[in-house]
MITOR-239683 format. One record per residue: residue number from 1; residue in one letter; chain; x negated, y negated, z of N, C-alpha, C, CB in turn. Coordinates in Angstrom, 2 decimals, m for minus. Glycine has a CB too. Layout:
<sites>
SITE_nr_rest_kette_npx_npy_npz_capx_capy_capz_cpx_cpy_cpz_cbpx_cbpy_cbpz
SITE_NUM_A_A_X_Y_Z_X_Y_Z_X_Y_Z_X_Y_Z
...
</sites>
This chain:
<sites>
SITE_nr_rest_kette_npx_npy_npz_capx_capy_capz_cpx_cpy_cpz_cbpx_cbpy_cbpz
SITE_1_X_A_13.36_m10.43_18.68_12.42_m10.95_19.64_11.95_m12.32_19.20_11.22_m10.00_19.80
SITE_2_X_A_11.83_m13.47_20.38_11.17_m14.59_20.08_9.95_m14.65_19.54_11.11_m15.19_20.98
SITE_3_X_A_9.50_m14.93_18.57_7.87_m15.37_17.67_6.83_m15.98_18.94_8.15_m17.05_16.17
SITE_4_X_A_7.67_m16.65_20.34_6.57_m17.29_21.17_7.07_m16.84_22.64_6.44_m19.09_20.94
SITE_5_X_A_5.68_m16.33_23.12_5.99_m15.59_24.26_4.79_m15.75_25.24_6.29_m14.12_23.91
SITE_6_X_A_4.86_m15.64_26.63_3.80_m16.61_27.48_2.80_m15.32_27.63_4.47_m17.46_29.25
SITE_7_X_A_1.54_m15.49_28.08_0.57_m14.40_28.13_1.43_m12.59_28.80_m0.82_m15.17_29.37
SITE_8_X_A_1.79_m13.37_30.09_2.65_m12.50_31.31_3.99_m11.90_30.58_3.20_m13.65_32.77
SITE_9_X_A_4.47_m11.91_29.85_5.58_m11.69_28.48_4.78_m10.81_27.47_6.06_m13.34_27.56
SITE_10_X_A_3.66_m11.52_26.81_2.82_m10.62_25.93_2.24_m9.12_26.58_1.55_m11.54_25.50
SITE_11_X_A_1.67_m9.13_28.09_1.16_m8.27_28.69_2.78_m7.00_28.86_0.35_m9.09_30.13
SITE_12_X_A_3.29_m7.42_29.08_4.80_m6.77_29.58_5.17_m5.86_28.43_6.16_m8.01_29.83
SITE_13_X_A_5.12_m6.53_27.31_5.80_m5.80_26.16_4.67_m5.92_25.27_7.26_m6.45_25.55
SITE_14_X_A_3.46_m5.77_25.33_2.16_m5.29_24.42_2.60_m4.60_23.25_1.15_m4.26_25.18
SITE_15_X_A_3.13_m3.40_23.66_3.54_m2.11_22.43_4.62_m2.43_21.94_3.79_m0.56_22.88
SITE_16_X_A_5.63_m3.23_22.50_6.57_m3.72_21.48_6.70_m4.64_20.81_7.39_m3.79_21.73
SITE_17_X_A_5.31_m5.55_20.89_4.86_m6.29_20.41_4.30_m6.35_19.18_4.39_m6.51_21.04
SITE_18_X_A_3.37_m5.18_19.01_2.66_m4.54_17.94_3.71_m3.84_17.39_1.44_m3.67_18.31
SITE_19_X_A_4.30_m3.31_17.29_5.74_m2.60_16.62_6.17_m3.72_15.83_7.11_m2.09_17.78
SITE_20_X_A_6.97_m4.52_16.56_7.43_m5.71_15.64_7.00_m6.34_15.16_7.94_m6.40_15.85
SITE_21_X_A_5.72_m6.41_15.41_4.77_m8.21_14.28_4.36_m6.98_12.73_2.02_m9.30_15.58
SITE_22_X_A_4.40_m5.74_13.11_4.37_m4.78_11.53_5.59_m4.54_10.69_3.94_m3.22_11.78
SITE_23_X_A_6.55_m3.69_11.70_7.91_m4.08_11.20_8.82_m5.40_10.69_8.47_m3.72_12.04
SITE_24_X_A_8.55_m6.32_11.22_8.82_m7.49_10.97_8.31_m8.41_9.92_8.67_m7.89_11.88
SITE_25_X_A_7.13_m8.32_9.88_6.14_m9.03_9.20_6.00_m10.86_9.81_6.65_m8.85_7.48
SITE_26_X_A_6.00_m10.68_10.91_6.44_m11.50_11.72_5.28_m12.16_12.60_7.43_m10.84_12.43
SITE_27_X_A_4.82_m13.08_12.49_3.38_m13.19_13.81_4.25_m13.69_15.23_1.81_m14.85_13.32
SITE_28_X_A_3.57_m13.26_15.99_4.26_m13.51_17.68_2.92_m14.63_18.34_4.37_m11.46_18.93
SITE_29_X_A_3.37_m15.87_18.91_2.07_m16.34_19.84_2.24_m16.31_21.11_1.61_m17.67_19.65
SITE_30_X_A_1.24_m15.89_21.41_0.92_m15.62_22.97_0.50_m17.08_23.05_m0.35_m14.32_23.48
SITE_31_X_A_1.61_m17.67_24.09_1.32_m19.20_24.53_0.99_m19.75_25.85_2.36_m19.91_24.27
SITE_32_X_A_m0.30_m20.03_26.33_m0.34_m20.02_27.71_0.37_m21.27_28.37_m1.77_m19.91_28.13
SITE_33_X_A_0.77_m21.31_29.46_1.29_m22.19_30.10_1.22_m23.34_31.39_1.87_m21.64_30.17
SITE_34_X_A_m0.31_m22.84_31.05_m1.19_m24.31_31.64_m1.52_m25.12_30.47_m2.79_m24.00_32.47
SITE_35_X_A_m1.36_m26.10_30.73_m1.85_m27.39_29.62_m3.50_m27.55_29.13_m1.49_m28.97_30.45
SITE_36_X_A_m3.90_m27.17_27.96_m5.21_m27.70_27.32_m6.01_m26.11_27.17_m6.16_m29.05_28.50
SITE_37_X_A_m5.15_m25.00_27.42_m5.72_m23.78_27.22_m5.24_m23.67_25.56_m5.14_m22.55_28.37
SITE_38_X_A_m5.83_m22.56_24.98_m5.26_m21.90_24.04_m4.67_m20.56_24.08_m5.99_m21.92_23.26
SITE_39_X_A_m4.12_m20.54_23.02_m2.91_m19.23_23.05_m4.05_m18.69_22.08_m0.86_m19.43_22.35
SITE_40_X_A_m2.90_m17.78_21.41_m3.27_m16.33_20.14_m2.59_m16.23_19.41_m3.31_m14.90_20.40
SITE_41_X_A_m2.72_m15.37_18.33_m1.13_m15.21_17.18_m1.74_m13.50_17.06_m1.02_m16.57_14.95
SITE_42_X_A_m0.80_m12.91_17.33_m0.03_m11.37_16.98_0.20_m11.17_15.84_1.26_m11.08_17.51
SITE_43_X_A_m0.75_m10.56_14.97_0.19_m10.18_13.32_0.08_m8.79_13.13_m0.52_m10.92_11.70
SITE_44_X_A_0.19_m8.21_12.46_0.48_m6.75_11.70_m0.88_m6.62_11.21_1.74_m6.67_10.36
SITE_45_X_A_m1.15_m5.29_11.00_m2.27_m4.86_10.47_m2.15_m5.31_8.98_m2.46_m3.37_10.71
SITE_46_X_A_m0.96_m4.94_8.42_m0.89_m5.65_6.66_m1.32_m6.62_6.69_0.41_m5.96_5.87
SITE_47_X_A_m0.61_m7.28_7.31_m0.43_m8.87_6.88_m1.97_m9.71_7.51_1.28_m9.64_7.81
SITE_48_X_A_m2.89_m9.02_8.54_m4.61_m9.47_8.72_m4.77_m8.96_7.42_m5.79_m8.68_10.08
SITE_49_X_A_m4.92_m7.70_6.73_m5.19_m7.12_6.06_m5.50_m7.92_4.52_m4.35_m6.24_6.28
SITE_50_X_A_m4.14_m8.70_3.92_m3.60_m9.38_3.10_m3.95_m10.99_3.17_m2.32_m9.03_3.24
SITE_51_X_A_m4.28_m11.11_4.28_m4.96_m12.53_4.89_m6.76_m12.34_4.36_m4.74_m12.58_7.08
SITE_52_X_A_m7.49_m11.35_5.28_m8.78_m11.31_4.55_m8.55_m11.00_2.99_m9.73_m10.18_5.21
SITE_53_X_A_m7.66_m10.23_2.45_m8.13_m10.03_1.08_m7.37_m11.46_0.18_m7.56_m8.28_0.49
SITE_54_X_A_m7.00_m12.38_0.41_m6.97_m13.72_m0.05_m8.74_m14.41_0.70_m5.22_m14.57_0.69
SITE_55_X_A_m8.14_m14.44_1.86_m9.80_m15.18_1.76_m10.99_m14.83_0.68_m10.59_m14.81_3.13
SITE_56_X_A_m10.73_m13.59_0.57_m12.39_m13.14_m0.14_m11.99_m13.22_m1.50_m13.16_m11.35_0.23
SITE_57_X_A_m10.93_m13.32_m2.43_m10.60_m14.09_m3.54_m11.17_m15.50_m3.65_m9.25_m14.15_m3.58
SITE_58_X_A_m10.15_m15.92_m2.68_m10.51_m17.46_m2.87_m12.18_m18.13_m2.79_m9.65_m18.20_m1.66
SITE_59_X_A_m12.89_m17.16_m2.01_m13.88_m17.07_m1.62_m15.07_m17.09_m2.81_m13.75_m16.06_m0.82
SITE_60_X_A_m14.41_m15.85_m3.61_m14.72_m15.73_m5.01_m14.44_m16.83_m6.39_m14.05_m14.58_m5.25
SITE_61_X_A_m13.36_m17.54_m5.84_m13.14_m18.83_m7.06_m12.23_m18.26_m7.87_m14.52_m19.33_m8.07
SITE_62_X_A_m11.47_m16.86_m7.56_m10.47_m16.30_m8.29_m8.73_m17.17_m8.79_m10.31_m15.07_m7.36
SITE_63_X_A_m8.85_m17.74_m7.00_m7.63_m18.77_m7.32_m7.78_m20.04_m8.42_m7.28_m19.48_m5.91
SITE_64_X_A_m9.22_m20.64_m8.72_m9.43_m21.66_m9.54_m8.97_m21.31_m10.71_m10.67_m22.07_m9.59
SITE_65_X_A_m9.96_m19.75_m10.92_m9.90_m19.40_m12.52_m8.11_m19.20_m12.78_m10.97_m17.65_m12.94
SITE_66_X_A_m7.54_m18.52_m11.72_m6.04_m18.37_m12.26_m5.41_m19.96_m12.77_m4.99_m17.67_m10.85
SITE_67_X_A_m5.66_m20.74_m11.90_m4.93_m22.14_m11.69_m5.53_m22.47_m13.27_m5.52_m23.36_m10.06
SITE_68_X_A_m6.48_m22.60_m13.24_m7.03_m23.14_m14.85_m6.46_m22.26_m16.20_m8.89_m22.94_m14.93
SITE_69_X_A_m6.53_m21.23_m15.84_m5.59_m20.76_m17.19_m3.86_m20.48_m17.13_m6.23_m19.24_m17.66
SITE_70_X_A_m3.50_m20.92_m16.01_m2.09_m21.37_m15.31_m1.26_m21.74_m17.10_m2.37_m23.24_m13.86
SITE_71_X_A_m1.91_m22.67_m17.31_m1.48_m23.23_m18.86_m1.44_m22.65_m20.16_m2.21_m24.14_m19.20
SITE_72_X_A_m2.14_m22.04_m19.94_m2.84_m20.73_m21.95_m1.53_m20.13_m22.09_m4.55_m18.71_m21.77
SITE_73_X_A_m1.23_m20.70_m23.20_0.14_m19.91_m24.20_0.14_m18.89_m24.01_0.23_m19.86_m25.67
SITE_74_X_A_m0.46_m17.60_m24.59_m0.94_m17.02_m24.61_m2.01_m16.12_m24.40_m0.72_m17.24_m24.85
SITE_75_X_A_m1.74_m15.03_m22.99_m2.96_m14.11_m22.11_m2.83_m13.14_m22.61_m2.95_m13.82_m20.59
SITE_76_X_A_m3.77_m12.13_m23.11_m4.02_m10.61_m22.24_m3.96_m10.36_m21.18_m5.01_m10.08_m22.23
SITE_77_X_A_m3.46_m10.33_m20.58_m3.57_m10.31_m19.32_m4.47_m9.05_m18.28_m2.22_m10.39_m19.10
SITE_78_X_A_m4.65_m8.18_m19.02_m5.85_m6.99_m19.31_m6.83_m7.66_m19.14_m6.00_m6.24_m20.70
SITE_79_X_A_m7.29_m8.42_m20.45_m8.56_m8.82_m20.84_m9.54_m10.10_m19.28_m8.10_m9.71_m22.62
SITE_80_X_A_m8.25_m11.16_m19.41_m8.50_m12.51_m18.36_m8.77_m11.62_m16.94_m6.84_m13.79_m18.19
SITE_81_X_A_m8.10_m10.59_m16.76_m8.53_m10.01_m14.98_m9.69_m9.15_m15.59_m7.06_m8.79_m13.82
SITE_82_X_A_m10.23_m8.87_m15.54_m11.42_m7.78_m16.62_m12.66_m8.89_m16.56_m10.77_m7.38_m18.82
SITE_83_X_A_m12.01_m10.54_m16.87_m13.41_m11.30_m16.70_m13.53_m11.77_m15.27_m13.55_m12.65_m17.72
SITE_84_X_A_m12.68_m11.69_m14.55_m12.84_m12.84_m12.97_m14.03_m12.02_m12.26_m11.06_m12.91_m11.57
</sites>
């Protein structure tokens, strides 16, 4: 299935829509086809899922602390997730 599909396309195949953006791991956009509207994006329950739980990391400053010890010879790697 095409990733971009017009509202009247999205309405048609709804449930096979949601099937494939999980199976797939795939986002689908619902693209309208008057000029200066906006569309939508279709994803999988994982992959919203996996989206908020990065936000609320990053949110946390988890990505900094990784990036900063990116370099250390030598981790526990136990110990360094134990402090974030």
């Amino acid at each position: 299935m095409d990733n971009v599909v017009t509202p009247t396309q999205g309405r048609k195949d709804f449930f096979k829509i949601i099937k494939d953006v999980n199976r797939d791991k795939r986002p689908v956009i619902i693209k309208p086809t008057k000029n200066k509207e906006k569309g939508a994006v279709v994803i999988g329950e994982d992959d919203w899922k996996a989206i908020q739980e990065t936000l609320f990391l990053v949110n946390q400053g988890v990505d900094k602390q990784v990036r900063k010890r990116e370099g250390d010879e030598e981790e526990d790697f136990d110990k360094v997730w134990n402090e974030l």
